[in-house]
C-alpha positions in Angstrom: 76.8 89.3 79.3 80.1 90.2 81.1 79.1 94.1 81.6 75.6 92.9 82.7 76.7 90.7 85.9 79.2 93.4 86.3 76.1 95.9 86.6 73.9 93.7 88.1 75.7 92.5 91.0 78.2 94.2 93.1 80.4 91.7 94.9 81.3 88.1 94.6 79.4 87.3 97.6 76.0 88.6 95.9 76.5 86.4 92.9 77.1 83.7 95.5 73.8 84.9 97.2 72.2 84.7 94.0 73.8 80.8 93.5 75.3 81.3 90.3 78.0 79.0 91.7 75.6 77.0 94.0 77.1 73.9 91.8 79.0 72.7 89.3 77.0 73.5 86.5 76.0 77.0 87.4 79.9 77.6 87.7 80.6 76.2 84.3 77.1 78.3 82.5 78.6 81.2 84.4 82.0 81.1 82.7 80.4 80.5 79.7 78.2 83.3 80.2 81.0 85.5 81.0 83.0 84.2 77.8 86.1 82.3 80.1 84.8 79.2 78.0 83.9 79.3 74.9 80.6 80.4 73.9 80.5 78.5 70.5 82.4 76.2 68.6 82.3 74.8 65.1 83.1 71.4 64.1 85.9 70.7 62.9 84.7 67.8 61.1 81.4 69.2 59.0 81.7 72.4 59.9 78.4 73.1 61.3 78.0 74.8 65.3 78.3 72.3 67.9 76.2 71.9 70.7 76.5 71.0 74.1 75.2 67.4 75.3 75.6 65.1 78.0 78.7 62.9 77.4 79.7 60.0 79.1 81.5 61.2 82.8 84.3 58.5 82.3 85.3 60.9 79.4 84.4 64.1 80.5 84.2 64.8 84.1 81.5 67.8 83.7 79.0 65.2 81.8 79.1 67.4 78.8 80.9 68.7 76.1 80.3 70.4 72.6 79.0 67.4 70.0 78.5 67.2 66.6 78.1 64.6 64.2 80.8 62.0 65.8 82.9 64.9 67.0 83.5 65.6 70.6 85.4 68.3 72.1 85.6 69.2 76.3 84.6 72.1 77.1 87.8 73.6 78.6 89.6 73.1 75.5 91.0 76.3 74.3 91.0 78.0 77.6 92.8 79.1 80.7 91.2 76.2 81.9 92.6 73.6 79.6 94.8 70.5 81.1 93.9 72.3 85.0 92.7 70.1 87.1 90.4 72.3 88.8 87.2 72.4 89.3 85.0 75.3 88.3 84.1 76.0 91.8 88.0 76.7 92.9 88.6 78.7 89.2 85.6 80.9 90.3 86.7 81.3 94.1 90.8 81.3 92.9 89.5 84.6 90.5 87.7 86.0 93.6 91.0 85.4 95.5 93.3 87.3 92.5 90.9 90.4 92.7 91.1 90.7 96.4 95.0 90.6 96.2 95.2 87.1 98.2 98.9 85.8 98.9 99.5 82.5 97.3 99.7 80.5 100.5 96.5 82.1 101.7 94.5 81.9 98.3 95.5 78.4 98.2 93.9 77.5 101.9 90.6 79.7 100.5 90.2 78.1 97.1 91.3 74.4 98.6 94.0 73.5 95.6 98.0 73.7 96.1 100.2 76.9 96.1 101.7 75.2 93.2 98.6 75.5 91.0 97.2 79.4 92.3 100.9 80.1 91.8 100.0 79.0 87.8 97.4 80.8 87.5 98.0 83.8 89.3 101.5 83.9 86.4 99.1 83.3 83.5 96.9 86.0 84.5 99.8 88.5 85.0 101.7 87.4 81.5 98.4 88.5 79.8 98.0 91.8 82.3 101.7 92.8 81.2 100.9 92.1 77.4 97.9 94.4 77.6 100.5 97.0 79.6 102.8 96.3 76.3 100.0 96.3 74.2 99.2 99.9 75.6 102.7 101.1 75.5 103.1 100.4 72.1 99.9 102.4 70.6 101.3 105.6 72.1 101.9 108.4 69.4 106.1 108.7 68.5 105.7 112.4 70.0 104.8 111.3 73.2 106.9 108.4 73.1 109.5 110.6 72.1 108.9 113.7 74.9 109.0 110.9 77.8 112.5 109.5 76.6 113.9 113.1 76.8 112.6 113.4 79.9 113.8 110.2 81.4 117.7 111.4 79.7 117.3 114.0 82.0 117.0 111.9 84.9 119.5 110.2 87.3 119.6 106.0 87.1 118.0 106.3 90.6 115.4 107.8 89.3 114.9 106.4 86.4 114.7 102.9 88.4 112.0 104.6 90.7 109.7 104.9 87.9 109.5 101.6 87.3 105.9 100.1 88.3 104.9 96.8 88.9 102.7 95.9 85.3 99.7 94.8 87.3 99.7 98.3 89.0 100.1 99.9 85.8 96.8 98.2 84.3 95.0 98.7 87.3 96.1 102.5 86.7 94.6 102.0 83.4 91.2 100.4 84.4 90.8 103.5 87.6 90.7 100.4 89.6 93.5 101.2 92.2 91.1 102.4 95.0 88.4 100.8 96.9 85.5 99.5 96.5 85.0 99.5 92.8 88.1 97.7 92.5 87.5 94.3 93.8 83.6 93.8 92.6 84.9 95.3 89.1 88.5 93.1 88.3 86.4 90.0 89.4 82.8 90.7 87.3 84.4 92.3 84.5 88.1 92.8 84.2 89.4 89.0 84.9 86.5 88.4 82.3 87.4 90.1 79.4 91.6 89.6 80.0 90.5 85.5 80.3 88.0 85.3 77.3 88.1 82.3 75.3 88.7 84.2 72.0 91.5 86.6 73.5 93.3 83.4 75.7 93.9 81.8 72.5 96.2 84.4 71.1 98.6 83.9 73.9 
């Protein structure tokens, strides 16, 4: 589903155009959709897949969450979303504000939620970007591994320190998404996607 919205529509403003976050709802079917919420659970209780049903709003704010037998669970458990108090809307629009490289002060003012908290997810987004970097660095062959510590022994400490590149840069190196205008319409409707699915967020 991710690589299909991805396709399908080009910016963040066209999906906005389209009103896949024209409410509440249609922001949280989106992130499930795109797999940033889970797309299934299983009970812990029976066993059997839980659904989602309306649930009392005192309880859960969305006026749903995954049921089953007596078994509730919300539906941000799990997820980047988990213990935020955000609403989908401003976790759509504060993604949007990531992929266009928005300051903190100024994402904040666009999204309508405190530095404090963009400032939060802005870090958990880079921790996973930087373990993917890791992740990457690590699956290199010992040869080459090897060839590129000769070469750095070679080097001054100047220039050693000069090859040192910010981890986000790196991946975006990886994903051929440092230039425009692939870059912006692809980290938000596919990148941010796949580094925040459900699944992969609980490993971290």
């Amino acid at each position: 589903m991710t690589s299909a919205l991805a396709d399908r529509y080009v910016t963040y403003t066209q999906m906005l155009e389209a009103e896949l976050f024209s409410s509440e709802p249609n922001c949280c079917q989106y992130l499930i959709d795109v797999g940033i919420l889970a797309q299934h659970r299983r009970c812990v209780s029976c066993s059997k897949w839980m659904h989602i049903k309306e649930c009392a709003r005192t309880k859960y704010r969305e006026g749903c969450c995954w049921k089953c037998c007596d078994s509730t669970v919300a539906l941000r458990v799990g997820s980047i979303l988990q213990r935020k108090n955000l609403t989908y809307r401003q976790f759509v629009d504060m993604l949007d504000a990531f992929s266009r490289d928005l300051e903190v002060k100024d994402a904040a003012v666009s999204v309508g939620t405190s530095q404090r908290t963009v400032r939060l997810i802005y870090r958990q987004i880079r921790a996973l970007i930087e373990d993917e970097v890791r992740s990457e660095t690590s699956s290199r062959n010992a040869e080459t591994s090897a060839r590129k510590t000769r070469k750095r022994k070679r080097k001054g400490p100047e220039e050693q320190e000069k090859e040192e590149e910010d981890p986000v840069v790196t991946w975006l190196r990886q994903k051929n998404l440092l230039s425009p205008p692939h870059k912006t319409r692809l980290l938000f409707a596919r990148e941010l996607p796949l580094l925040l699915n459900f699944k992969k967020f609980q490993q971290n």
